[in-house]
C-alpha positions in Angstrom: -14.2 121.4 150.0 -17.2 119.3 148.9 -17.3 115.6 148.4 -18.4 114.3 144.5 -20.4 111.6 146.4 -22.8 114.6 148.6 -22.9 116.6 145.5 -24.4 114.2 143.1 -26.5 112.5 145.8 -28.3 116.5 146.6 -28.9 116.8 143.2 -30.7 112.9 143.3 -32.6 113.9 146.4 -34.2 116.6 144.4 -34.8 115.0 140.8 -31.6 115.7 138.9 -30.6 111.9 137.6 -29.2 113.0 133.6 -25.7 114.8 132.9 -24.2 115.7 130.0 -21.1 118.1 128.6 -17.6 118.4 128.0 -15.2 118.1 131.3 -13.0 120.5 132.5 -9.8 120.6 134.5 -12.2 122.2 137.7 -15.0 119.9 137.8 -12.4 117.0 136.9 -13.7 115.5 140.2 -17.5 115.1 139.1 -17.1 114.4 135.7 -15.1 111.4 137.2 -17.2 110.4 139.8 -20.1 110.4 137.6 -18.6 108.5 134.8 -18.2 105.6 137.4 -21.6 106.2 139.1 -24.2 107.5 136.5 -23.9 104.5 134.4 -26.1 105.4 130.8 -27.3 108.6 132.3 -24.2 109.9 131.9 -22.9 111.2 128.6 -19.9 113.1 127.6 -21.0 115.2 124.9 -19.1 116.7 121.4 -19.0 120.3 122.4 -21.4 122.4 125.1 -24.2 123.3 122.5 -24.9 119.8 121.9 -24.8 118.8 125.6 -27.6 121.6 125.8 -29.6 119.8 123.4 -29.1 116.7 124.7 -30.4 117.6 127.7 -33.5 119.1 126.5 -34.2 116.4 125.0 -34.0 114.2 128.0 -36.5 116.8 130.0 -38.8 116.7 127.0 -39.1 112.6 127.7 -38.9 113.1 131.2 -39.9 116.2 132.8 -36.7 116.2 135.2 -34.4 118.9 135.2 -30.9 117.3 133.7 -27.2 118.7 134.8 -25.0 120.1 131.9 -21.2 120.4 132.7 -18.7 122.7 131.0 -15.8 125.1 131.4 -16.7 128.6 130.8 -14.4 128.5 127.8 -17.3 126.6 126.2 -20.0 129.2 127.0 -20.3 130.6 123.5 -20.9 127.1 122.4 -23.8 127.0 124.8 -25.6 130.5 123.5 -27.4 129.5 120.5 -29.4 126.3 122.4 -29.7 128.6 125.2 -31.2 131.2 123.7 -33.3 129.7 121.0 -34.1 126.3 122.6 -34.3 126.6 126.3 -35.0 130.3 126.9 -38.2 130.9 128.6 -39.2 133.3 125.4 -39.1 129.4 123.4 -39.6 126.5 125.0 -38.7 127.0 128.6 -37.0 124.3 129.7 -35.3 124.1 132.8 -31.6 122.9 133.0 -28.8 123.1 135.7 -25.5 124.5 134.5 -22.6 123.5 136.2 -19.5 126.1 135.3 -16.6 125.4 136.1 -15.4 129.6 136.1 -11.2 129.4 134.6 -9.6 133.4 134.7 -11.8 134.2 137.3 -10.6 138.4 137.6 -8.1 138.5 140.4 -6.8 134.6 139.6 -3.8 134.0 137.2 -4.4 131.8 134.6 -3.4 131.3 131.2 -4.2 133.8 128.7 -6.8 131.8 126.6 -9.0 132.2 129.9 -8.6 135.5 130.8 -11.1 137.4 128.4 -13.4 134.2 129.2 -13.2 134.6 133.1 -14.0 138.2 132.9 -16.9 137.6 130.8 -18.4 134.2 132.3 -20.7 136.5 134.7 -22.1 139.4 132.3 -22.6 136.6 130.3 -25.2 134.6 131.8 -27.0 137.9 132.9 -27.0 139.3 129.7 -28.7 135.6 128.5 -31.0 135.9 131.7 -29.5 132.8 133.7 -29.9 133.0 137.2 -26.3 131.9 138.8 -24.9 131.4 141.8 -21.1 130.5 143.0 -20.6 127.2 145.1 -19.9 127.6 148.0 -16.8 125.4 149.3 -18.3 124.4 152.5 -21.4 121.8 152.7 -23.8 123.5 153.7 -24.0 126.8 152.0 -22.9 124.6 148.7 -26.6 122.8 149.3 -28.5 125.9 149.6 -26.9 127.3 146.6 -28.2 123.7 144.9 -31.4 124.1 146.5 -32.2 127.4 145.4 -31.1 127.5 141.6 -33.0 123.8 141.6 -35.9 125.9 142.7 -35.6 128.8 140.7 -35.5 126.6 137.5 -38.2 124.2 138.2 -40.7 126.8 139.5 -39.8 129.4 136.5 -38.5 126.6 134.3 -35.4 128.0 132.8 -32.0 127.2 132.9 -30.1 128.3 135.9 -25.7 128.2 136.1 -23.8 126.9 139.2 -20.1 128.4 139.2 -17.2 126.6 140.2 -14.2 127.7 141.3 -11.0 125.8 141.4 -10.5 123.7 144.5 -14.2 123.6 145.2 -14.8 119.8 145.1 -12.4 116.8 146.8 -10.2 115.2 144.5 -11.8 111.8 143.3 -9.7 109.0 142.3 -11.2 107.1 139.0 -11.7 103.5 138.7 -8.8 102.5 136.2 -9.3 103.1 132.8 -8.9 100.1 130.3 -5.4 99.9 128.9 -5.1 101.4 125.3 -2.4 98.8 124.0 -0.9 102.1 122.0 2.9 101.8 121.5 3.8 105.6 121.3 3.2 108.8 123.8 2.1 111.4 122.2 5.4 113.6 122.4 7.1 110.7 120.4 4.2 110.9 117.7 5.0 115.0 117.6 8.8 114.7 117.5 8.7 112.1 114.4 6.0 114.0 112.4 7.8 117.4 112.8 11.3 116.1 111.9 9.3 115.0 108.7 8.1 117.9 107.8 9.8 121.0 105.6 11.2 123.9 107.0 8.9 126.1 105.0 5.4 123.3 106.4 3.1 125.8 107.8 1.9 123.5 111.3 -1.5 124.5 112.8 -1.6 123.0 116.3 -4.9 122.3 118.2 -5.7 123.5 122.1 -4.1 121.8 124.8 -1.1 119.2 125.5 -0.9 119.2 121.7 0.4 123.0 121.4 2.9 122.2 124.7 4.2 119.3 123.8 4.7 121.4 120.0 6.4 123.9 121.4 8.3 121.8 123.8 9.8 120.2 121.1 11.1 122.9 119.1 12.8 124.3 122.3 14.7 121.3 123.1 16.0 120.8 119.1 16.3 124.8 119.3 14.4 125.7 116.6 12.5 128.6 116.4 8.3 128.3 116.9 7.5 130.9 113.6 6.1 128.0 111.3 3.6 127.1 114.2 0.1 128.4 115.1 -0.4 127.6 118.3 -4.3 127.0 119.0 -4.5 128.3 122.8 -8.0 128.4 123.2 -11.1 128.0 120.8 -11.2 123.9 120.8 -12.1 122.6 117.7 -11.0 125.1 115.1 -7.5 124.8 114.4 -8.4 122.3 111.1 -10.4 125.6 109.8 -7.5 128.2 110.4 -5.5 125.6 108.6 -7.6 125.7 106.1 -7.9 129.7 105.9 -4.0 129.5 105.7 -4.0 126.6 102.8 -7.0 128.6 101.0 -4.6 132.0 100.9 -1.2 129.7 100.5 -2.0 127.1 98.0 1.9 126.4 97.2 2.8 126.1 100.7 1.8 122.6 102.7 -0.4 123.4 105.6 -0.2 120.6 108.0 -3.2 120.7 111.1 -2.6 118.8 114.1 -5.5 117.9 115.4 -6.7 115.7 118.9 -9.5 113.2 119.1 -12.1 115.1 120.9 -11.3 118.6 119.1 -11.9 116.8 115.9 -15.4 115.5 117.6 -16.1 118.9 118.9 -16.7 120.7 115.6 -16.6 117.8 112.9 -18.5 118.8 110.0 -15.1 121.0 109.3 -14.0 117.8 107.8 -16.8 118.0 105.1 -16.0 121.6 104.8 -12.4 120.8 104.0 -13.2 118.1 102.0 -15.5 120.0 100.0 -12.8 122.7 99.4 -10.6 119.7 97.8 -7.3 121.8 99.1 -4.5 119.7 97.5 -1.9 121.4 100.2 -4.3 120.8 103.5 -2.8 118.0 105.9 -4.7 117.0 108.7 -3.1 114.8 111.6 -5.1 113.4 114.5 -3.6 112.5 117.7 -5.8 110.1 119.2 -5.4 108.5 122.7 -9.5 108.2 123.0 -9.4 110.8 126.0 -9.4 114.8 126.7 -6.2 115.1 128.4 -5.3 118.7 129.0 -8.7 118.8 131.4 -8.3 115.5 133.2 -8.4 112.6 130.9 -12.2 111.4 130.7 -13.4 109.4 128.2 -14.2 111.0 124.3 -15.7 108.7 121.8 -12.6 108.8 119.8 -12.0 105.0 120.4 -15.1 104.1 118.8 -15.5 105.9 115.6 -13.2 105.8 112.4 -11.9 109.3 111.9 -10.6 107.4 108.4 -13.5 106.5 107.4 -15.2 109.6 108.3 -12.9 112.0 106.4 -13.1 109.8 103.4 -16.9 109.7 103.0 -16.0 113.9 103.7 -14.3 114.2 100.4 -10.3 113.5 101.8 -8.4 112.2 98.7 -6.9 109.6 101.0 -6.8 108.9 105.0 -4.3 105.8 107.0 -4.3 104.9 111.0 -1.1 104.1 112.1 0.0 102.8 115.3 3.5 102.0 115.4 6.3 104.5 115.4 8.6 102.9 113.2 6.0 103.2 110.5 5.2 106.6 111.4 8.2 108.8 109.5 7.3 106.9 106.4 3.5 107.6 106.8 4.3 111.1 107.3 6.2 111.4 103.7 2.7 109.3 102.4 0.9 112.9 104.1 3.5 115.3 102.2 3.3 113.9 99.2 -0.4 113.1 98.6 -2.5 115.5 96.8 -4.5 116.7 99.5 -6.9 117.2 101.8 -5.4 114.3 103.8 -5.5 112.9 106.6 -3.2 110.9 109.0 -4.7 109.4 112.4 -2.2 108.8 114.7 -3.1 106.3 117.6 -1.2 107.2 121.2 -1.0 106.7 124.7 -2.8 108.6 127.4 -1.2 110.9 129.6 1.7 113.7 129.3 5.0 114.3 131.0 4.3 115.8 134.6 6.9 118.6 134.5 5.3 119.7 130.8 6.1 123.0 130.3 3.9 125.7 128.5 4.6 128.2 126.0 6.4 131.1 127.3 5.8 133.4 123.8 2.2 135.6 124.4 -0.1 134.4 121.7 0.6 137.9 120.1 3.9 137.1 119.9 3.2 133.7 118.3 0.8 135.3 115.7 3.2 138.1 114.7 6.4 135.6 114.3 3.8 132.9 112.7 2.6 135.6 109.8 5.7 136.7 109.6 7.0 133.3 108.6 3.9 133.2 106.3 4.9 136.4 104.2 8.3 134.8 103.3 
């Protein structure tokens, strides 16, 4: 295994002092280590593509090749800047990809990841992206830094580092300041389902948010047909909810949403709110982190998604904190001409012994439209 502290010291000896993306559950140990180390040259970004941007912006002003985390879920958000920004056919810039490579072929992982790991390689050859694997042992894991730092400062062009799971120590974070929230996150769930009408159509967002869902509506035993469960594909579940509302109009499509999926592709919100889709419900879960990957830091804390959905066109928009105020807030949702919105503040963290869905997602889709056509 490699240590976070050799890793990111390497990359200083030879330049590399910027980093940017979005974290994932295999570099969890990095992103950490650099969120209590790189001080302001560190930024968690919205989504991949803008990390890319970010740092080619930083290389225009400096010159210095800058490091851009990301799963390889998030690859596809990473083309067009790629391609059209950094490529050595535009601007040739030189960055360092760091990958972290979920449903490697020949690993089991959940199915979201498995077309992605198969992919990941063919991918960045097909984009002309010089890779290498890191190795798990110090010294061939510095050579492989060495020579894609090489390669992408001498032919400036971006180069990826893949990462497979287990590669890097575990770090343990400094502690994070206390959120003050009242409610987890599975409390939030359980109240606004039990709210909601049998014949709600519930579009749920990737991550704990989908688990904990369907979770839920084991342990009440209900059936999971009136839910969409958003496996992969972060940040789209508020426009498949609004695909459904669009074709549905009499039916109340409710979207729940997470903090940093909402930041990841926001200007949905001024397509909903341009749409003016009087059944549309939107519910954020906000606990100011991305938890299914680890926990680091979005900016959710320190923006108003109210205020933002508002200015978007939403007919109305409430925060609510405390869970005896919730069920009531919920009814607010259900019963205001839409689009809506509801941002639900909660607590970081999930149960340890969480379980996941045990329906394919084919399954879920065929039950889901189904439940749609009645």
């Amino acid at each position: 295994m490699i240590r976070c502290q050799d890793f990111v010291e390497w990359l200083s000896a030879l330049g590399v002092d910027f980093y940017t993306g979005v974290p994932d559950s295999l570099l969890k140990p990095v992103c950490f280590y650099l969120a209590d180390h790189a001080g302001d040259k560190h930024v968690v970004a919205a989504n991949e593509g803008g990390g890319v941007a970010l740092a080619c912006g930083y290389h225009l002003a400096t010159g210095k090749v800058p490091l851009v985390y990301l799963q390889n879920s998030g690859q596809g958000n990473t083309i067009n800047p790629l391609l059209s920004l950094a490529d050595r056919d535009v601007y040739s810039i030189p960055l360092f990809l760091l990958i972290g490579w979920r449903g490697e072929p020949g690993t089991k992982d959940e199915p979201q990841h498995v077309k992605q790991g198969k992919v990941t390689v063919s991918l960045l050859d097909a984009m002309d992206i010089p890779h290498r694997v890191l190795l798990p042992e110090p010294e061939g894991a510095r050579r492989c830094v060495d020579d894609l730092l090489e390669i992408a400062k001498t032919e400036r062009r971006p180069v990826a580092l893949m990462v497979r799971k287990d590669t890097f120590e575990p770090y343990k974070p400094s502690d994070p300041p206390a959120d003050n929230f009242q409610m987890t996150r599975e409390q939030a769930i359980e109240t606004i389902v039990a709210a909601l009408s049998e014949t709600d159509a519930v579009v749920s967002t990737t991550g704990k948010i989908s688990r904990e869902l369907y979770d839920y509506r084991d342990r009440i035993g209900q059936g999971h047909q009136g839910e969409f469960l958003t496996v992969g594909s972060m940040g789209h579940a508020s426009q498949i909810a609004m695909g459904i509302a669009l074709a549905q109009p009499k039916r109340q499509v409710f979207c729940l949403d997470g903090d940093g999926a909402m930041l990841m592709h926001m200007g949905g919100a001024a397509i909903v709110g341009a749409a003016g889709l009087a059944n549309f419900k939107h519910v954020i879960l906000n606990n100011g982190v991305h938890d299914s990957v680890g926990g680091m830091a979005t900016a959710g804390l320190q923006v108003s998604f109210t205020e933002i959905v508002k200015a978007c066109g939403y007919t109305e928009a409430w925060r609510v904190e405390r869970r005896e105020d919730l069920a009531e807030r919920v009814g607010q949702l259900r019963s205001q001409r839409g689009p809506a919105m509801l941002e639900v503040m909660v607590q970081r963290g999930a149960r340890a012994d969480l379980g996941r869905p045990k329906t394919s997602p084919i399954e879920n889709k065929t039950a889901f439209t189904d439940f749609l056509s009645r």
